[in-house]
One Martini backbone bead per residue (centre of mass of N, CA, C, O) as a GRO file, in nm:
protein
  150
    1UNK     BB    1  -3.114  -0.937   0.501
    2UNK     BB    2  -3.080  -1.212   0.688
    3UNK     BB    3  -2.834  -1.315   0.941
    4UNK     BB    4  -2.681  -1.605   1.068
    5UNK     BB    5  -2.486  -1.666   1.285
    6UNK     BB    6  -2.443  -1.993   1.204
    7UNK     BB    7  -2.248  -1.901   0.955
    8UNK     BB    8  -2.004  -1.840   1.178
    9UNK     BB    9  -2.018  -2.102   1.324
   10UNK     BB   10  -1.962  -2.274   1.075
   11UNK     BB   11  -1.751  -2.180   0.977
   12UNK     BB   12  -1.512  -2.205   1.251
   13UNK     BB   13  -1.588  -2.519   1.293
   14UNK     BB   14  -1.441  -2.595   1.013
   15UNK     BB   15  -1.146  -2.474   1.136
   16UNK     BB   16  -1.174  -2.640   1.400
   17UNK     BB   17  -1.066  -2.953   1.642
   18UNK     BB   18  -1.279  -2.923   1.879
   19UNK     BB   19  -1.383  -3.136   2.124
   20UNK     BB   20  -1.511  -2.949   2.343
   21UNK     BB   21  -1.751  -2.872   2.159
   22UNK     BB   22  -1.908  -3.171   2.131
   23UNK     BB   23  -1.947  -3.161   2.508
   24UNK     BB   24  -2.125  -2.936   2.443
   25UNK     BB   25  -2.377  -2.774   2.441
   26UNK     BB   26  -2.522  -2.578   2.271
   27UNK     BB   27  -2.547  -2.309   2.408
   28UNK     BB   28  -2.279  -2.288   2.515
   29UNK     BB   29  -2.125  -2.339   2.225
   30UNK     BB   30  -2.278  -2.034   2.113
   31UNK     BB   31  -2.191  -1.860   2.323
   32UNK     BB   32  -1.882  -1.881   2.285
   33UNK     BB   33  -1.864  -1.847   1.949
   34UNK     BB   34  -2.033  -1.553   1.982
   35UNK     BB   35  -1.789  -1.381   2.103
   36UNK     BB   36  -1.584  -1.420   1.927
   37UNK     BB   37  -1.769  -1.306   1.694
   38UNK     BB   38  -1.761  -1.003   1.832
   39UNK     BB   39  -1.472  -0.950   1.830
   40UNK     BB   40  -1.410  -1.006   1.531
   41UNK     BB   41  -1.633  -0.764   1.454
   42UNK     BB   42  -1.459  -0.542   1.586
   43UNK     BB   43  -1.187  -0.566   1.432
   44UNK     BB   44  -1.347  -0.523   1.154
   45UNK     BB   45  -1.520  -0.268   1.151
   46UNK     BB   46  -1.345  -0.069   1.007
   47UNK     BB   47  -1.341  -0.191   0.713
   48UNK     BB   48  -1.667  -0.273   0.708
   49UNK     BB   49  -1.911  -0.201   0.495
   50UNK     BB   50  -2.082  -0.327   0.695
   51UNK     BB   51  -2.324  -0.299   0.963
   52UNK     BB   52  -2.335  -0.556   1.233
   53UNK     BB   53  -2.357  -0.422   1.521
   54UNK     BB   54  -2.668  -0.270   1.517
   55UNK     BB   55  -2.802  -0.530   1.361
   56UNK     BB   56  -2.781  -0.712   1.613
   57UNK     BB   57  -2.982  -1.021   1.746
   58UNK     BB   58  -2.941  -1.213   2.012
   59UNK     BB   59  -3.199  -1.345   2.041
   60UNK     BB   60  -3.209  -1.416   1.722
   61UNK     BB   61  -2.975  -1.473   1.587
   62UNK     BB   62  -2.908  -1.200   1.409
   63UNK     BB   63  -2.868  -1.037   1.120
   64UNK     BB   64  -3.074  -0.702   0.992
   65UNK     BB   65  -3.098  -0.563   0.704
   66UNK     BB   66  -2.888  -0.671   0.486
   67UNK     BB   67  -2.716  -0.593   0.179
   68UNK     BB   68  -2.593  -0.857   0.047
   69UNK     BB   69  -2.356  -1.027  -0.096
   70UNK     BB   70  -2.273  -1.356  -0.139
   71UNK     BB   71  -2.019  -1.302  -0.181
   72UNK     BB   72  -1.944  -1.081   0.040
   73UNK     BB   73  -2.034  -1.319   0.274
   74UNK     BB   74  -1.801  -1.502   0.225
   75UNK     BB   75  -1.558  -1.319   0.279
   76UNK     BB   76  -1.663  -1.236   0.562
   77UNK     BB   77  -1.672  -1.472   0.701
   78UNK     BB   78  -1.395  -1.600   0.639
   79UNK     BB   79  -1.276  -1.347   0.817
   80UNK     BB   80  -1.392  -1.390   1.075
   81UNK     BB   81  -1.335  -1.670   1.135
   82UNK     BB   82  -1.056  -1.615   1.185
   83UNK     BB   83  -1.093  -1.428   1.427
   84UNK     BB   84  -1.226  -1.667   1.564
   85UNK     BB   85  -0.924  -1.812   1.601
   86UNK     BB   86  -0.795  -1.605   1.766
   87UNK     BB   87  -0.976  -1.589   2.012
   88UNK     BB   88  -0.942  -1.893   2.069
   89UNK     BB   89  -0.636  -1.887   2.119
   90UNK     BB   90  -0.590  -1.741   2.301
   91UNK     BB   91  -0.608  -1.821   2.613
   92UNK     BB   92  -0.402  -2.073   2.542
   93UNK     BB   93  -0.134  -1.811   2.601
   94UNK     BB   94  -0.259  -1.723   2.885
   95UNK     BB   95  -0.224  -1.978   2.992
   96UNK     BB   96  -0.101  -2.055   3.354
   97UNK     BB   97   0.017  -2.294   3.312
   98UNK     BB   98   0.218  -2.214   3.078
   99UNK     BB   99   0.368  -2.017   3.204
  100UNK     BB  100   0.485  -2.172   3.475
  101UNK     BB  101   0.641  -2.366   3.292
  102UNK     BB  102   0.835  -2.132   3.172
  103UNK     BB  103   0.985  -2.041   3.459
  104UNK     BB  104   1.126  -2.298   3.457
  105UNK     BB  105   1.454  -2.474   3.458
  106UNK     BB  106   1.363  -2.766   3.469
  107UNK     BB  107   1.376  -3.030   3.266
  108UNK     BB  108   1.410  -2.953   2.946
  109UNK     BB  109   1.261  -3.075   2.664
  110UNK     BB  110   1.163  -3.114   2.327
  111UNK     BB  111   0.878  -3.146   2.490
  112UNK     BB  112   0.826  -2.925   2.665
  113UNK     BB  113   0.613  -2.656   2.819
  114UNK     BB  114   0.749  -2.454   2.621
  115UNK     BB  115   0.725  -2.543   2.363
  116UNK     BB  116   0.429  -2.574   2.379
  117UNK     BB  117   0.407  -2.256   2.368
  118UNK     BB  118   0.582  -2.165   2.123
  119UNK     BB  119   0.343  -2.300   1.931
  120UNK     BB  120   0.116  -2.160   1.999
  121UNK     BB  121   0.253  -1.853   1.955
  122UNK     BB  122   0.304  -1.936   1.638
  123UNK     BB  123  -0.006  -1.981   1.590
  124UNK     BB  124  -0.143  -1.705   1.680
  125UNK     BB  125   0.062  -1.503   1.532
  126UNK     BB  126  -0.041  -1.667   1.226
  127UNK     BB  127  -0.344  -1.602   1.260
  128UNK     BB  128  -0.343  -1.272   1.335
  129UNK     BB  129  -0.186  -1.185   1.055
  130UNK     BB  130  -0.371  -1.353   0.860
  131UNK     BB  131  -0.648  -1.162   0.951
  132UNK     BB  132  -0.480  -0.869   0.938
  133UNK     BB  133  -0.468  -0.916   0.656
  134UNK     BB  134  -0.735  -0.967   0.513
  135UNK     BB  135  -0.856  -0.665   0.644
  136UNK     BB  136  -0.656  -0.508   0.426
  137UNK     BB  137  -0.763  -0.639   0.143
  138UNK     BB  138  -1.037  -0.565   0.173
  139UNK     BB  139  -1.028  -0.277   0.217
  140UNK     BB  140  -0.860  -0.243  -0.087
  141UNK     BB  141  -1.123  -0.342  -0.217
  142UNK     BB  142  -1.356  -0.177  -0.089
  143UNK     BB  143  -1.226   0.132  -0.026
  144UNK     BB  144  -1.233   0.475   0.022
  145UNK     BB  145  -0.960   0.644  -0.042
  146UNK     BB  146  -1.094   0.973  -0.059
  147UNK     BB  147  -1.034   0.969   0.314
  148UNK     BB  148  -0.702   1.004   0.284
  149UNK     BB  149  -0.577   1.275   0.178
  150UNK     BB  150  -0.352   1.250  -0.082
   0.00000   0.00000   0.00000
């Protein structure tokens, strides 16, 4: 069975209220969100019974005859998804202007923008915390456990 990218773009894209992805292009939007995806699934092929890296054609935007049921593959979105919230948040956390306003001692106030760095980052390791537990339950649901020698 083909899987289409747009699987993942359109799970992604039901979890985030980015007004940014609205004012670009098709090809842009699909790039950004196309890298997320791979990040994702690299972060998730660890523990991921289904090979979707190798399976992968950028050109035409799907994974190439993987087995899989719709089970299987609601749960795997799902999961990459969460992945690719974390993808996206990541860059949030580490924007430079946000840094630089967190150095300053001057006239911090309940809405300043420490805190409001403090909120990003607090909700970016709730992001990372839930794919990293997400891909551990799949793990533990799907993994082979005689590989680990016990």
């Amino acid at each position: 069975m083909d899987i289409s990218y747009d699987v993942f773009l359109s799970a992604f894209l039901s979890k985030v209220t980015e007004y940014d992805f609205a004012t670009l292009s098709d090809s842009l939007r699909t790039g950004i969100v196309d890298g997320y995806m791979r990040r994702a699934l690299i972060d998730f092929s660890d523990v991921c019974e289904y090979d979707f890296e190798s399976s992968a054609d950028d050109t035409r935007r799907l994974f190439s005859d993987i087995d899989i049921s719709q089970r299987d593959l609601i749960e795997i979105t799902d999961i990459v998804s969460d992945g690719m919230v974390v993808q996206w948040l990541r860059p949030y956390v580490y924007r430079i202007e946000n840094l630089e306003l967190t150095m300053s001692t001057k006239d911090f106030t309940t809405f300043s923008s420490a805190n409001l760095l403090s909120s990003i980052t607090d909700t970016y390791q709730k992001a990372n915390r839930q794919f990293i537990n997400r891909c551990r339950e799949y793990s533990y649901r799907h993994g082979d456990l005689t590989v680990l020698h016990l």
